[in-house]
N, C-alpha and C positions, 0 to 999 in steps of 0.2 A: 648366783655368783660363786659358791664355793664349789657345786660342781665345775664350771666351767672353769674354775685355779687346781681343779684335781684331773679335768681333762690334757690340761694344758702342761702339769707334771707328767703327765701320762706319755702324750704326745711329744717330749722333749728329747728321747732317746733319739728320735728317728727325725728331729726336727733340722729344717737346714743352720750349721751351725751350733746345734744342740750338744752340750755334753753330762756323761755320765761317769758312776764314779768306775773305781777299778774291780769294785766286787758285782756292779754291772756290767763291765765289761767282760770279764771271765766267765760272768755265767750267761751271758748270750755267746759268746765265743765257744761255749763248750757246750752248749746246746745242738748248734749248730755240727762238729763234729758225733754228738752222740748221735741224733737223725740221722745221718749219714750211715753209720757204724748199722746204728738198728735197719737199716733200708737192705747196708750188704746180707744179713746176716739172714734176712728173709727172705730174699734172692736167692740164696743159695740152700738156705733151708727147704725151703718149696721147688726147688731146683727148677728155677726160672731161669738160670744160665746153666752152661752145663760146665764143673768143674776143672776142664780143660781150657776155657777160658775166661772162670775167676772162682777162684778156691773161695773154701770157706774160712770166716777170722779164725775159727779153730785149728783149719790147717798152715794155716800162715805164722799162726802163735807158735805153732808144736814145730814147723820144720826151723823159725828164727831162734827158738829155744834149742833143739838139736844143735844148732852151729855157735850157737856161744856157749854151750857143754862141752861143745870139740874145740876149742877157743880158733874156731874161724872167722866165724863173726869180728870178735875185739879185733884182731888182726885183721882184717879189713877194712875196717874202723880205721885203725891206727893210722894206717898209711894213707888211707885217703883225709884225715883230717890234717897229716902232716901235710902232703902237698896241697891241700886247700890253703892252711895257716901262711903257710912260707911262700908261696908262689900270688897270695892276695897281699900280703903283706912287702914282696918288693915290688907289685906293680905299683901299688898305693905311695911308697914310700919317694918313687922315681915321680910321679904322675902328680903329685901334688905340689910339687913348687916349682915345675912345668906349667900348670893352669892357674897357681896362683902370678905367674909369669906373666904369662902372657892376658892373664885375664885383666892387669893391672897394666900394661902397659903397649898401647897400638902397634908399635913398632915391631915387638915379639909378636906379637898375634899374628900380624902381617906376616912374618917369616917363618912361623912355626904351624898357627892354626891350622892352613889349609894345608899340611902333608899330612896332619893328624885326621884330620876328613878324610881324603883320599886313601889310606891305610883301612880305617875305620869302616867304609863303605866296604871292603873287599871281605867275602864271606870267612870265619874262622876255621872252619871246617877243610878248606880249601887249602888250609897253611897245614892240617897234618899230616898228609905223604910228606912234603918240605921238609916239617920240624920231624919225623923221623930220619930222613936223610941228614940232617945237620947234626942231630945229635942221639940216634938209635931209639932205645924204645924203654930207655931206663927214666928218671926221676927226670932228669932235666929235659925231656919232652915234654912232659906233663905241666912240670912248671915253664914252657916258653908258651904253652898252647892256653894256659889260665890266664898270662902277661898281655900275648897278643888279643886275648878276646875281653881284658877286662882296662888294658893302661890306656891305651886311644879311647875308651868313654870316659874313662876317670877323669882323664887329662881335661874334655870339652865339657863334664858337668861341672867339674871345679873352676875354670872358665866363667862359665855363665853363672856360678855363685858369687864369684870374685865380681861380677860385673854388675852385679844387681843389687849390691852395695847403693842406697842412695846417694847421688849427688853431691847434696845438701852435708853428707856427711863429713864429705874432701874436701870439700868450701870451709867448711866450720876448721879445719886443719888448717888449712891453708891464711884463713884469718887471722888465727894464733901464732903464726909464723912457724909451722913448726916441718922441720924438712921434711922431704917426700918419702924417706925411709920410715919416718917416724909415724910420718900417716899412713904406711903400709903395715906396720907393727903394731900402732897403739888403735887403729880407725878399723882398716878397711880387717884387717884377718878376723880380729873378737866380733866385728859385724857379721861374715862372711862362716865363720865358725862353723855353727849349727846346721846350716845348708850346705856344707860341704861334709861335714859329719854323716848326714842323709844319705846326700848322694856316695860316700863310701857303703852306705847300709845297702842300698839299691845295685852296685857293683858287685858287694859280696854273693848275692845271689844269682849275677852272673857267672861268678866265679865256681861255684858249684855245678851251675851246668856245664863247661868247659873241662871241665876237670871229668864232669862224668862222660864227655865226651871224647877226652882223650883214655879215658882207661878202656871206654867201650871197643875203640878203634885196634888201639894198640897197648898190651898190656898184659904182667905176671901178676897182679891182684890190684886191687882195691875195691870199691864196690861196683865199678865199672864193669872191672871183666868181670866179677862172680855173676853180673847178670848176662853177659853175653854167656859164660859157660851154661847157664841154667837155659837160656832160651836154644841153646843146640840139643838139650836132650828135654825140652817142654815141659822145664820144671815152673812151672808161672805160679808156685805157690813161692817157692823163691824167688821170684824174681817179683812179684808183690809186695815181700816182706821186704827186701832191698830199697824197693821204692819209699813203703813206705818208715825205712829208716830215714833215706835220705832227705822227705818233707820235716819230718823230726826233728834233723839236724838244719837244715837252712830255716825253719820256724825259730826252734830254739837261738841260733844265731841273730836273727834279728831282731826278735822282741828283746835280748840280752842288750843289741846295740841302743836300740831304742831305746830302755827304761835306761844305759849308761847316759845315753844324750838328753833325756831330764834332767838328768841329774849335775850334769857338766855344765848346762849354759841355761840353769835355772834363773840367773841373769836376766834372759831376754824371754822370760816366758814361755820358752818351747816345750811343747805337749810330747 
């Protein structure tokens, strides 16, 4: 019996439903990047790839270190976390009392949902010739190509959060006599909260690729162009090292969001 209550400790990590604590979770999380790490590094130590197409960590480390000695790096940085910040921050801002809109009430859905689909369907990509003819190749391209690729999903996940609000819960309002503002204020948003918190976490990651999509296309810096400059002259240790800033920063971003949405609607129990 005790082994089989030391098996079943054992097996709980990976069990369906199972959880663990957070000093388990960091150190399977980072397990898992070191394997990784040690896989490159023998790869290219044994020179099982050949260095033109994937450096070794050391040269990746020395050329990322070079550029934030010459302060290009931070400058690269800077700008593209500006246009990340600002350009996630007014799709979000426009995009959420849109689908808390229409996700609350048929009548708007009916009139709004389905241009949001129709928009939504049509590739991002496909809008930047456009959004440079509309507005050139400076900041406010960048922030219309992060809006258009990230405000039409925001708008249909905050929708279908708003709507998946139980039932039971609007009845219970409606019982109490209490108007239908009030069961939009005091019921359906604190229900709806947490999963639309998400679903902005899920956006934001959008929002990164878009943004490195428009700097790739058209662009004086961020870290977009420094990797289209590096892949014209086959620097792929730079443009490595770019990458992996950018996993960095959208890692770091979300796990930030995440442990803030513990902490926000510790309320309803969200992990």
């Amino acid at each position: 019996m005790p082994q089989q209550n030391k098996r079943i400790g054992t097996n709980r990590r990976f069990a369906l439903g199972g959880k663990i604590s957070t000093a388990e979770y960091l150190g399977i999380s980072a397990s898992v990047f070191a394997v990784l790490a040690i896989i490159w590094f023998l790869t290219t130590y044994f020179g099982l790839v050949r260095p033109l197409f994937l450096p070794s960590p050391a040269k990746v480390i020395s050329r990322l270190a070079e550029l934030w000695a010459s302060g290009q790096l931070f400058a690269d940085l800077g700008i593209s976390i500006y246009r990340i910040t600002f350009g996630f921050l007014v799709s979000t801002v426009i995009a959420l009392p849109i689908g808390i809109l229409i996700g609350s009430y048929r009548g708007w859905e009916a009139a709004i949902e389905p241009f949001v689909d129709f928009i939504r369907y049509m590739p991002v990509v496909a809008f930047v010739p456009l959004t440079i003819l509309w507005s050139g190749t400076g900041d406010a391209q960048k922030l219309l190509i992060i809006f258009i690729g990230t405000f039409f999903q925001q708008v249909l996940l905050v929708m279908d959060n708003v709507k998946s609000v139980p039932k039971d819960f609007l009845n219970l309002g409606r019982t109490l006599q209490m108007p239908e503002l009030r069961i939009l204020q005091r019921i359906v948003l604190p229900s709806a909260l947490p999963a639309i918190w998400d679903s902005m976490r899920i956006s934001l990651g959008w929002a990164w690729t878009w943004l490195v999509v428009a700097e790739l296309v058209a662009a004086t810096s961020g870290l977009g162009y420094r990797i289209t400059t590096a892949q014209r002259f086959f620097q792929t240790d730079l443009i490595f090292g770019y990458l992996l800033i950018l996993g960095m920063l959208g890692l770091t971003t979300d796990q930030a969001m995440k442990y803030a949405g513990r902490k926000l609607f510790r309320y309803l129990n969200v992990r």
